[in-house]
PDB file of N, CA, C and O in Angstrom:
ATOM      1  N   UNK A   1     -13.258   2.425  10.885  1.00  0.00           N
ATOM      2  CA  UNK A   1     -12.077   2.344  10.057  1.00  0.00           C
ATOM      3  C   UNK A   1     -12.317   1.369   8.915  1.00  0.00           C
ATOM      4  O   UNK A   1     -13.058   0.391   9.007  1.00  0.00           O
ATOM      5  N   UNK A   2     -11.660   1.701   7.877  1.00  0.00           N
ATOM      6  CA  UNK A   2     -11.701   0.744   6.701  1.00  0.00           C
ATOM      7  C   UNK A   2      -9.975   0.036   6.732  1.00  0.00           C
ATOM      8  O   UNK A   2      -8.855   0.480   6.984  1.00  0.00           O
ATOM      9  N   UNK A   3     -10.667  -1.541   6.243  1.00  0.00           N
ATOM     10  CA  UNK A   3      -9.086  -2.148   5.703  1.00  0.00           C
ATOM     11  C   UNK A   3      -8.898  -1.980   4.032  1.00  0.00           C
ATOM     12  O   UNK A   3      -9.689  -2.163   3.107  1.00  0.00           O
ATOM     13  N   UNK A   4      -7.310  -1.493   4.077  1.00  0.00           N
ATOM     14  CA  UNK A   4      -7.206  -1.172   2.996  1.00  0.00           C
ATOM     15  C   UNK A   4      -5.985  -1.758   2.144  1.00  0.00           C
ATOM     16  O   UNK A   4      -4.927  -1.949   2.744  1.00  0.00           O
ATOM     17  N   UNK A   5      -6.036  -1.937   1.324  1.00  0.00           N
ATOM     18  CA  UNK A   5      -4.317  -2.788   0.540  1.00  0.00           C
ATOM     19  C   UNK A   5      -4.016  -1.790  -0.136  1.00  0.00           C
ATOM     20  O   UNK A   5      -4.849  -0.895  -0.280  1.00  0.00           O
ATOM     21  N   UNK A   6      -2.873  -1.711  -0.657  1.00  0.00           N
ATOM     22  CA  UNK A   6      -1.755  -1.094  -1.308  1.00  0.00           C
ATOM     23  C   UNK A   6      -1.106  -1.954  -2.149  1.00  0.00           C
ATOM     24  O   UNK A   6      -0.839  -2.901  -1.410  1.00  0.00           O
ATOM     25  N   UNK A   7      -0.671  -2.220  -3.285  1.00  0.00           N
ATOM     26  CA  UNK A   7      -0.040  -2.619  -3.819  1.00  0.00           C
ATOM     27  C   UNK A   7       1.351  -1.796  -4.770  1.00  0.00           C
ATOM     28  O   UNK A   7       1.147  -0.918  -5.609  1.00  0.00           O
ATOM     29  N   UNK A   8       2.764  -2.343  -4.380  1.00  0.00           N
ATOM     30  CA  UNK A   8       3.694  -1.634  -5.152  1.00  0.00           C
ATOM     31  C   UNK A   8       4.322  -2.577  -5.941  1.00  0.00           C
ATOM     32  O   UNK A   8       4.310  -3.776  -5.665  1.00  0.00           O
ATOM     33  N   UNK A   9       4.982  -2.007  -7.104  1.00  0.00           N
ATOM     34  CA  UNK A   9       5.813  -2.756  -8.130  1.00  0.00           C
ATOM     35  C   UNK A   9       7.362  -2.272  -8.197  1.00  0.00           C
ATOM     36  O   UNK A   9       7.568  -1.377  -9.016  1.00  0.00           O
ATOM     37  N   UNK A  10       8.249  -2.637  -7.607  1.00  0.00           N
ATOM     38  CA  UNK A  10       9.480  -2.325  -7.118  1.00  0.00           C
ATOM     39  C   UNK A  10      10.140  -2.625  -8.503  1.00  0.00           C
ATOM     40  O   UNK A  10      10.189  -3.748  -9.006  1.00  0.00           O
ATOM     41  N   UNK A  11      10.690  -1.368  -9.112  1.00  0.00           N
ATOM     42  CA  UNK A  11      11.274  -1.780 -10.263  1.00  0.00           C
ATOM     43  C   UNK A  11      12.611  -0.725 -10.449  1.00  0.00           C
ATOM     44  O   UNK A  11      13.465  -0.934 -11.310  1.00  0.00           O
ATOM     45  N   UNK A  12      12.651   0.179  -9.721  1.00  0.00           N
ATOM     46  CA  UNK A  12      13.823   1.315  -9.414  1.00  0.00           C
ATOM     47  C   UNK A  12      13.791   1.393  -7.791  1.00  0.00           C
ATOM     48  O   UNK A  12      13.049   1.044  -6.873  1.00  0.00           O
ATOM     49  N   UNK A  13      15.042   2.060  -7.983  1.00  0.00           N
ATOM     50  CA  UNK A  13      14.963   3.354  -6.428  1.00  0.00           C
ATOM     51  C   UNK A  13      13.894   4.471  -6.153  1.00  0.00           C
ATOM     52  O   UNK A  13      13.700   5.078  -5.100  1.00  0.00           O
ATOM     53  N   UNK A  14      13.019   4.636  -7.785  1.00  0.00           N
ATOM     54  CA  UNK A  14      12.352   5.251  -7.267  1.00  0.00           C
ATOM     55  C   UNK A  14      10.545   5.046  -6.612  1.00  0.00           C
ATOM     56  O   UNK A  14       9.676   5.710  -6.048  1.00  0.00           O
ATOM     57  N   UNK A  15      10.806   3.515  -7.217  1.00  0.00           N
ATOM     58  CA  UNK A  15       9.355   3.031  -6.642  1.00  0.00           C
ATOM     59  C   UNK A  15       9.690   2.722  -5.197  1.00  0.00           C
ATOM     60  O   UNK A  15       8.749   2.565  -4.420  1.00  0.00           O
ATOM     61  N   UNK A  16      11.146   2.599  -4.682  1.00  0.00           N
ATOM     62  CA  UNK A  16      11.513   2.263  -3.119  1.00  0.00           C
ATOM     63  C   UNK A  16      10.960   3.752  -2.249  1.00  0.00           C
ATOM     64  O   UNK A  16      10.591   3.825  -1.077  1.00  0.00           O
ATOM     65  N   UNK A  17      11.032   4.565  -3.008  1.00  0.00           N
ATOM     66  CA  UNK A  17      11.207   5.854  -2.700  1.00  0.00           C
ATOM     67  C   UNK A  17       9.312   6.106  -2.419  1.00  0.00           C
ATOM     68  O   UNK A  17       8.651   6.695  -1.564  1.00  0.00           O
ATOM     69  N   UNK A  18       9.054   5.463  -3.404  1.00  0.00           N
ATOM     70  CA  UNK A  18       7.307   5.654  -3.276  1.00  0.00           C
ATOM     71  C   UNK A  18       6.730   4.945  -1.954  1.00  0.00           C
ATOM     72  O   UNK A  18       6.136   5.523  -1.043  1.00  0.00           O
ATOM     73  N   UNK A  19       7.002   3.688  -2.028  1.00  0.00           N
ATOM     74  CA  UNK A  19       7.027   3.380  -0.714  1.00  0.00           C
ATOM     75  C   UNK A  19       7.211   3.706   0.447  1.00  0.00           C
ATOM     76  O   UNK A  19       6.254   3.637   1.218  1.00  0.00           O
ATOM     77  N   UNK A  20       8.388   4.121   0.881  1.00  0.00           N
ATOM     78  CA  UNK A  20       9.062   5.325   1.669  1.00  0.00           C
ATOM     79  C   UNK A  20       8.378   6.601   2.130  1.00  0.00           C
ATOM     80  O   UNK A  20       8.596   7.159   3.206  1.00  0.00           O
ATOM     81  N   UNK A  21       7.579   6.975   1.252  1.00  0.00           N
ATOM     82  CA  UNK A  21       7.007   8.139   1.525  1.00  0.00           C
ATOM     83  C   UNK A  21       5.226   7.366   1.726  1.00  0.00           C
ATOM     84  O   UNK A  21       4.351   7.974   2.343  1.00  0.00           O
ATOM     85  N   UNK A  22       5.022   6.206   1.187  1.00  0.00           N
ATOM     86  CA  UNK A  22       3.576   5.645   1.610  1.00  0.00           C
ATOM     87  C   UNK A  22       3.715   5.742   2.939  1.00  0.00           C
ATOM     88  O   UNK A  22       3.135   6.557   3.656  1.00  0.00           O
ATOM     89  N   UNK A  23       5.002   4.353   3.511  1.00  0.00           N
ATOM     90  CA  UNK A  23       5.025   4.358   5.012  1.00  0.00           C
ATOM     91  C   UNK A  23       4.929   5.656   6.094  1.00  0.00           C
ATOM     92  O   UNK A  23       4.549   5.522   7.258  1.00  0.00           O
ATOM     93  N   UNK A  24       5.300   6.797   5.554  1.00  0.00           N
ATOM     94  CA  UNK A  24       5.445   8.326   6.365  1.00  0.00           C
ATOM     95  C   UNK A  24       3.935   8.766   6.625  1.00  0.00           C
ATOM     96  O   UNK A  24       3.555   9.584   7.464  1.00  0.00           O
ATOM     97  N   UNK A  25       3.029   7.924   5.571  1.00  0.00           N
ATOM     98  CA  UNK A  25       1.907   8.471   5.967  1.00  0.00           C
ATOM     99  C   UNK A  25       1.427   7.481   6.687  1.00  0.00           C
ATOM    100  O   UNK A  25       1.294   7.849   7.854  1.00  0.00           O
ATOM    101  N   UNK A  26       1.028   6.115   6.475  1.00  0.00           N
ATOM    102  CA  UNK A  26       0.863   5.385   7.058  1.00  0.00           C
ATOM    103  C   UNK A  26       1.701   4.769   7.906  1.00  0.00           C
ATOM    104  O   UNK A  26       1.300   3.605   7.913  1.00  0.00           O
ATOM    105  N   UNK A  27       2.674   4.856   8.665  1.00  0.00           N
ATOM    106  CA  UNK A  27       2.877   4.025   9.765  1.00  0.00           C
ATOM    107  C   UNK A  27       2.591   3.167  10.434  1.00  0.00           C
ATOM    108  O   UNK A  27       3.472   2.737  11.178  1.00  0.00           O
ATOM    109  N   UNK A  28       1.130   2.487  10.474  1.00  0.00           N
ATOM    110  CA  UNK A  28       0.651   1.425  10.799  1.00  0.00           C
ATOM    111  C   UNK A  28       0.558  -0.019   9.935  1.00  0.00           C
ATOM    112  O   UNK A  28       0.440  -1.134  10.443  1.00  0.00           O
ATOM    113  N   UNK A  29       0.654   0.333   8.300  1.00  0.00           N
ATOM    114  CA  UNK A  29       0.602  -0.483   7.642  1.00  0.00           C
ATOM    115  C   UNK A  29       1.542  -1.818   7.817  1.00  0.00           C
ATOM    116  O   UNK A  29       2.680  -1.622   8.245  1.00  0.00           O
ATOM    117  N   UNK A  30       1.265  -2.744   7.608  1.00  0.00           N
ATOM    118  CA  UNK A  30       1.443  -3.990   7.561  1.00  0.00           C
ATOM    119  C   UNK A  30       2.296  -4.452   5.879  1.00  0.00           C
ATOM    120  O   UNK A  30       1.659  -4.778   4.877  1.00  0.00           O
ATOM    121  N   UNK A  31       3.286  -4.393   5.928  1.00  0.00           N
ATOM    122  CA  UNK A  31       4.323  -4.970   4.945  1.00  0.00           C
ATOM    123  C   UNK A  31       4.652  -6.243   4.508  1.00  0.00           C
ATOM    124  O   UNK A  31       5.344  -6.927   5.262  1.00  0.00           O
ATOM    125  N   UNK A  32       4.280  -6.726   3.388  1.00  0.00           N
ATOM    126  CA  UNK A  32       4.796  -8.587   3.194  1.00  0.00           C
ATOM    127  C   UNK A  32       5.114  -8.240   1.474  1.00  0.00           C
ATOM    128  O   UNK A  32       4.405  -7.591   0.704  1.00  0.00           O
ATOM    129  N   UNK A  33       6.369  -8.890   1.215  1.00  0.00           N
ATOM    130  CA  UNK A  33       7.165  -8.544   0.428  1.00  0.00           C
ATOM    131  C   UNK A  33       7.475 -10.573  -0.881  1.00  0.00           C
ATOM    132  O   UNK A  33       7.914 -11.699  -0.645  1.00  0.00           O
ATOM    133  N   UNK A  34       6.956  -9.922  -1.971  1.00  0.00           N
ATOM    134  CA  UNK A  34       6.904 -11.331  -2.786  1.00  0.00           C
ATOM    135  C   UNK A  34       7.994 -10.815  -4.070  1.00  0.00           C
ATOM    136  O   UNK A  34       8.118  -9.648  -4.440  1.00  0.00           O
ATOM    137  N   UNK A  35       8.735 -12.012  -4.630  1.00  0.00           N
ATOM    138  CA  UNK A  35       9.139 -11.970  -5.996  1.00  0.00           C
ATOM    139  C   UNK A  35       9.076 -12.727  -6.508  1.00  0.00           C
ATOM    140  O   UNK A  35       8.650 -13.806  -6.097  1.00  0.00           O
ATOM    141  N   UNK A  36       9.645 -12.391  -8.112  1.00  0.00           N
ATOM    142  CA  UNK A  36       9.784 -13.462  -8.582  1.00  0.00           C
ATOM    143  C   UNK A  36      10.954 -13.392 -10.246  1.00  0.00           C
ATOM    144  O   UNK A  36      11.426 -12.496 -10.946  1.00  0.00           O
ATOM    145  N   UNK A  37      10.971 -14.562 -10.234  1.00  0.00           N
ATOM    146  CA  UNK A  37      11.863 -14.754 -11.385  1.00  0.00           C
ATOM    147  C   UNK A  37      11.244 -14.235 -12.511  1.00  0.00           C
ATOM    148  O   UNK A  37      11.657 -13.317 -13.219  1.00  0.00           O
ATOM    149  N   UNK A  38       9.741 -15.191 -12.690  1.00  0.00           N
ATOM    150  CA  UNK A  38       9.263 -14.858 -14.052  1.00  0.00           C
ATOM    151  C   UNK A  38       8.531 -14.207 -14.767  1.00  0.00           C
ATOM    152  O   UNK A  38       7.955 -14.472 -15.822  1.00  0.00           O
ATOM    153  N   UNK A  39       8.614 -12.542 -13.582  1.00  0.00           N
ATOM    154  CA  UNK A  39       7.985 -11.363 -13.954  1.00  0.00           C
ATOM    155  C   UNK A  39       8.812 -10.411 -14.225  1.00  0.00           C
ATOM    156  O   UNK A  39      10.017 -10.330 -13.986  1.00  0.00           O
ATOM    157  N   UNK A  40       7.726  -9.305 -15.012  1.00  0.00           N
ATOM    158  CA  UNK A  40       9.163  -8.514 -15.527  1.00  0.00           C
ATOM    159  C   UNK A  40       9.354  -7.328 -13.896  1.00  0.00           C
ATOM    160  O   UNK A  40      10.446  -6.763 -13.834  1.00  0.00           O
ATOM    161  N   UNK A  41       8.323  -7.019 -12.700  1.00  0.00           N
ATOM    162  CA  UNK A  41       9.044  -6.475 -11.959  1.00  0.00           C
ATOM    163  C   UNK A  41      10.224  -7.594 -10.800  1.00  0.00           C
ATOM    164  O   UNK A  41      10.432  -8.802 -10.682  1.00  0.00           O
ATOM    165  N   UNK A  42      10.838  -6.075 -10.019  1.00  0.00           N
ATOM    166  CA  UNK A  42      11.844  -7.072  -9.278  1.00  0.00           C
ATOM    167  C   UNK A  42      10.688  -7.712  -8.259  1.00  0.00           C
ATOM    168  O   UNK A  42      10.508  -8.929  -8.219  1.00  0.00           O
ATOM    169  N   UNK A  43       9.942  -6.804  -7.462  1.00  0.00           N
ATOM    170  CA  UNK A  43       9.068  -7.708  -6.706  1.00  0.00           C
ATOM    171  C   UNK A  43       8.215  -6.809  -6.223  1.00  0.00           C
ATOM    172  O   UNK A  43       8.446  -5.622  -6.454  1.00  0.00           O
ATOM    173  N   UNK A  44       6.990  -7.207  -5.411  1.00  0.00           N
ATOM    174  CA  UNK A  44       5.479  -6.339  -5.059  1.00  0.00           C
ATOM    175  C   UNK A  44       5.914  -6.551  -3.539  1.00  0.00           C
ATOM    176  O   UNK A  44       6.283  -7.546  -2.916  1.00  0.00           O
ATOM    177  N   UNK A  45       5.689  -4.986  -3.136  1.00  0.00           N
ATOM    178  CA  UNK A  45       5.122  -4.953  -1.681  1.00  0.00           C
ATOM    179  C   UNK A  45       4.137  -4.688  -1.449  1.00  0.00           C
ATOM    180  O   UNK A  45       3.915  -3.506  -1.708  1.00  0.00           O
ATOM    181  N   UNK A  46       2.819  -5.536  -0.804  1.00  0.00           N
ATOM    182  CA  UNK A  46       1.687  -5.615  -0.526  1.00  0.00           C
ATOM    183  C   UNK A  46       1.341  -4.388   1.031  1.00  0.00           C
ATOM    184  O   UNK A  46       1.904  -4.146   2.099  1.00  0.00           O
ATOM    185  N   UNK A  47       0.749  -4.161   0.685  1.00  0.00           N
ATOM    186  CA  UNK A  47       0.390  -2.861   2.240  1.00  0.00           C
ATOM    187  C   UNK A  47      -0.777  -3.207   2.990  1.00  0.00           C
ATOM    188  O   UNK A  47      -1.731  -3.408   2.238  1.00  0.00           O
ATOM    189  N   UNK A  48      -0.940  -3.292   3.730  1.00  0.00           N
ATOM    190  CA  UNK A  48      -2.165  -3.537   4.460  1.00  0.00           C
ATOM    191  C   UNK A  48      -2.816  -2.875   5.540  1.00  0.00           C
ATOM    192  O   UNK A  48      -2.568  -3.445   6.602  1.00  0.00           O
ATOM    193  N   UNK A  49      -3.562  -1.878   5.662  1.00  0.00           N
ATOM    194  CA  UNK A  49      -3.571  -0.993   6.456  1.00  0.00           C
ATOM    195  C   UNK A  49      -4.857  -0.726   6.883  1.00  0.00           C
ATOM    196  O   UNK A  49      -5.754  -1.278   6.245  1.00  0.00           O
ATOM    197  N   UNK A  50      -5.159  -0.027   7.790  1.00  0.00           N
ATOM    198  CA  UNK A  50      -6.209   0.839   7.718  1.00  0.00           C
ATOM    199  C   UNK A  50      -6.572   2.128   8.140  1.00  0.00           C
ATOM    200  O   UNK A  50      -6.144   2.538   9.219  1.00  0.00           O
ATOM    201  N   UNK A  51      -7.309   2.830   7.432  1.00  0.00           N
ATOM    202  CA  UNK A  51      -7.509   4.454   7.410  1.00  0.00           C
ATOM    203  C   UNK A  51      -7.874   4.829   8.512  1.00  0.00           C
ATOM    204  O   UNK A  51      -8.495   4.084   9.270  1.00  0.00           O
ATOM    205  N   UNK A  52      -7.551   6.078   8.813  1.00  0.00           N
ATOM    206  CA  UNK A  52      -8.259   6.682  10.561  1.00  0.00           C
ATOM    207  C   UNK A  52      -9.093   8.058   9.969  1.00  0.00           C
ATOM    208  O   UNK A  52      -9.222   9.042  10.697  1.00  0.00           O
ATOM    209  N   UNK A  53      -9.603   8.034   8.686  1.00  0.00           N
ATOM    210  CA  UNK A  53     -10.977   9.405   8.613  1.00  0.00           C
ATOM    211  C   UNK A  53     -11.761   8.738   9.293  1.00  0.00           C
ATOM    212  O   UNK A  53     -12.054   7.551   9.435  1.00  0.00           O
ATOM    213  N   UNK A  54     -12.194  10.162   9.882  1.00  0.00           N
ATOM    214  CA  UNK A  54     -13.079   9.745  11.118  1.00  0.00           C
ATOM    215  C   UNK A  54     -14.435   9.820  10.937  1.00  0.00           C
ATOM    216  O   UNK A  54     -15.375   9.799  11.731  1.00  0.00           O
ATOM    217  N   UNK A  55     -14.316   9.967   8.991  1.00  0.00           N
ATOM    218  CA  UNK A  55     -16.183  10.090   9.162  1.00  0.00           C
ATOM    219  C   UNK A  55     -16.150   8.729   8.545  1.00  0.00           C
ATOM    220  O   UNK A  55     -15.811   9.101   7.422  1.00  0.00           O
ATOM    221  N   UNK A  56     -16.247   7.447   8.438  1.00  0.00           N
ATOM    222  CA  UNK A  56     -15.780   5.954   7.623  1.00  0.00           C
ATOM    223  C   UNK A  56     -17.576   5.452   7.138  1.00  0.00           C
ATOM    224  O   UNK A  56     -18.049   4.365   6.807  1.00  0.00           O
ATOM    225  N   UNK A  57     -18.168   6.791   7.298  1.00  0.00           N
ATOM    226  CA  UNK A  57     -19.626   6.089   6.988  1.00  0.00           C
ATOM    227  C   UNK A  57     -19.938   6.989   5.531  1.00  0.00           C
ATOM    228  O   UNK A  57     -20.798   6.678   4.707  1.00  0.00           O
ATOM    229  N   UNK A  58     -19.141   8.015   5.448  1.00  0.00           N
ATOM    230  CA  UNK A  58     -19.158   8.976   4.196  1.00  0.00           C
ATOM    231  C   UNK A  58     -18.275   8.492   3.553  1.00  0.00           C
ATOM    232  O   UNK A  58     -18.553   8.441   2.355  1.00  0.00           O
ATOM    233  N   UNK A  59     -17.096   8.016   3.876  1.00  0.00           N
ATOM    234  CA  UNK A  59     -15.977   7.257   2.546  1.00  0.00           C
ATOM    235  C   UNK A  59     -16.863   6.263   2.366  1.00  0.00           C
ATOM    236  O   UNK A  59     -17.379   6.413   1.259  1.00  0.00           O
ATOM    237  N   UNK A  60     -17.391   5.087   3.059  1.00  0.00           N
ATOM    238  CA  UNK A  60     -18.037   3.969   2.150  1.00  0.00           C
ATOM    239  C   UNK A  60     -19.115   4.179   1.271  1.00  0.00           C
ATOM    240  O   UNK A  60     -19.525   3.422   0.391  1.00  0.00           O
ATOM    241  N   UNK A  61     -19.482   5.157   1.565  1.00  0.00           N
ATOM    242  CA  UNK A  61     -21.143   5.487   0.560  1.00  0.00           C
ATOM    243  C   UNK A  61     -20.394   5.917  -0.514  1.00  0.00           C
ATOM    244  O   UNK A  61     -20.810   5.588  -1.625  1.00  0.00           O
ATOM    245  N   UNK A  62     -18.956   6.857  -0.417  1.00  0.00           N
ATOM    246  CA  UNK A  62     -18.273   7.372  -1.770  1.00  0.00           C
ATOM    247  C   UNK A  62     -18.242   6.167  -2.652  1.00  0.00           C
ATOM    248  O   UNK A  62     -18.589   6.146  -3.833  1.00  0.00           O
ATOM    249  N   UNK A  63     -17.698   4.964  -1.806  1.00  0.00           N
ATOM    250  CA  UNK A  63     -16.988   4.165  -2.970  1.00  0.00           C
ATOM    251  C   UNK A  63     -17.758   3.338  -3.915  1.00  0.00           C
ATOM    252  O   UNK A  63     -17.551   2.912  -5.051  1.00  0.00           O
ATOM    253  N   UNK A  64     -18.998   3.231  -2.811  1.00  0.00           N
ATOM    254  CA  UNK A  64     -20.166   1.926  -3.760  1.00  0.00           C
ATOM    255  C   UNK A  64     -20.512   2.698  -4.721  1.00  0.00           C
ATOM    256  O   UNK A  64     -21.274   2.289  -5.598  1.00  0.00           O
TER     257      UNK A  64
END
């Protein structure tokens, strides 16, 4: 398995919505939620997960 992050920029209902449908695929992911005042989004949800393809020796050769 590979660990993997996600990063979202919550700025409507419809980036909640993106999320929403991340979690449906992933279900295992790991959620931690930051804001802030002096950015222009409302705030980032960080994802943390990891993949279950079961070949994880052919995705890493893809990515290098």
């Amino acid at each position: 398995m590979t660990r993997k992050i996600s990063v979202f920029e919550l700025r409507s209902s419809g980036d909640v919505d993106s999320v929403n449908l991340f979690l449906k695929l992933h279900p295992q992911a790991k959620l931690s939620y930051t804001g802030s005042d002096q950015c222009s989004f409302s705030a980032l949800v960080i994802a943390d997960y990891e993949d279950d393809e079961e070949n994880d020796e052919m995705e890493v050769t893809e990515h290098d």
